[in-house]
C-alpha positions, 0 to 999 in steps of 0.5 A: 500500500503507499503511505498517502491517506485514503480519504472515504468519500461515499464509502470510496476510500481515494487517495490524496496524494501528489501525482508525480509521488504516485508515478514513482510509486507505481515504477517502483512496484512495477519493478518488484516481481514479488509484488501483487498489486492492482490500482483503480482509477476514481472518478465521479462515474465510477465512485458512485457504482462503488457507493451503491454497489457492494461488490464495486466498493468492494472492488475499489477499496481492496487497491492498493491505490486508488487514484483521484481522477477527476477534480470534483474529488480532488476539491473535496479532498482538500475541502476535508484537510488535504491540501496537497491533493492532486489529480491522478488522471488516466491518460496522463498517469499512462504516459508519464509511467510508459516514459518513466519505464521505457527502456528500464526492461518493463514490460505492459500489456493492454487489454481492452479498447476496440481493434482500431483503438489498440492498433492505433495506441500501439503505434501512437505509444511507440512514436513518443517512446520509442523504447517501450516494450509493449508485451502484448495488446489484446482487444477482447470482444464486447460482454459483460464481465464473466462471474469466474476467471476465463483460463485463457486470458490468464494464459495469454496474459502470463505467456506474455510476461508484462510487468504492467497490465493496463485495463481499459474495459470502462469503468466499474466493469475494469475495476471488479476485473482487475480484483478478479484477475488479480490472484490469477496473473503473475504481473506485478501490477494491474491498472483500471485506466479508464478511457486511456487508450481511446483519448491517447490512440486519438479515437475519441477527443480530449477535453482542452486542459483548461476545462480538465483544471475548472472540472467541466471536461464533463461538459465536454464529454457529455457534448460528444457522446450524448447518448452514451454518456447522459446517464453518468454526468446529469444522474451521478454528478448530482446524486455526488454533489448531495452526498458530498454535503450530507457527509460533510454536514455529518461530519461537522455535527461530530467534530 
């Protein structure tokens, strides 16, 4: 476990820690073969499964890190007394740990993503790392997760012997695969990365910096994928809001 405070928010325990500590963090257990960990990416969209959900807060809170992926969760953070809490996003946690790791002898491999969406992470990841060793690149068909261990991913994936394996399935269904998979797979370490590998490969767009720092790269998101997204931020984004200020009102009645 790292030494930063986990911080229960809804019943999600979430890191507060500076982003360049977790990315030292996770080199370092990248490069421990006796170790067995598995980090979660957090944002709003997968918090909320994890507070009405068993089986997902179960899931997230058995990480040995869970990161803050959006600033909603940061600002709560330092809203509750931790001042140094910083943003540990997906997309940049996956570039700063390739770059930290290549030509170090790590090993990753990618699990997830749509065929289009590997190939072109692959090849985009290889450009600016031009000593990263990619292990193996798999995109599963679409189904929902399987209730037992599929012996032939675990095959495919140790037969590959990555020292990283990332996920990116959407979110909660990479964060109860990655605490099912954990006991099976030999890598030191496996990361729920949210959606990564399509803002990376370039399939989808990436919100402007500036609407990631104000925390509207929802806005952003919800603009582009309508249909698919308006459950996540005009349904949880509230039901998060509300919750955040009972807890917070419960906890100065307390203090």
């Amino acid at each position: 476990m790292t030494n930063d405070p986990r911080v229960d928010i809804l019943g999600v325990y979430i890191h507060a820690q500076r982003f360049d500590a977790a990315i030292d963090t996770l080199a370092r257990w990248a490069s421990d073969p006796s170790g067995r960990r598995y980090v979660c990416i957090v944002a709003v969209s997968n918090l909320m499964p994890g507070h009405k959900d068993p089986a997902v807060r179960s899931a997230i809170n058995g990480a040995d890190m869970v990161t803050a992926d959006g600033m909603p969760i940061v600002w709560v953070q330092r809203w509750w007394g931790y001042p140094h809490a910083e943003r540990v996003y997906g997309p940049d946690v996956m570039l700063a740990l390739c770059q930290k790791t290549a030509e170090q002898g790590i090993r990753h491999f990618f699990w997830g993503g749509s065929p289009d969406t590997v190939d072109r992470l692959r090849a985009g990841l290889l450009k600016r790392f031009p000593g990263l060793e990619i292990a193996g690149i798999h995109s599963p068909p679409y189904a929902p997760l399987e209730k037992a261990i599929n012996s032939d991913t675990v095959e495919m994936i140790n037969a590959a012997n990555p020292q990283i394996v990332w996920v990116g399935l959407g979110a909660p269904k990479q964060d109860l695969w990655v605490s099912m998979y954990r006991p099976a797979l030999q890598a030191p370490l496996l990361i729920a990365i949210g959606a990564a590998f399509d803002f990376i490969a370039g399939t989808k767009q990436q919100a402007p910096r500036w609407m990631q720092r104000s925390g509207l790269e929802w806005t952003f998101r919800l603009a582009h994928e309508p249909r698919r997204l308006w459950r996540r931020y005009l349904i949880y984004n509230p039901q998060f809001v509300w919750g955040v200020l009972r807890q917070s009102w419960r906890q100065a009645r307390r203090a």
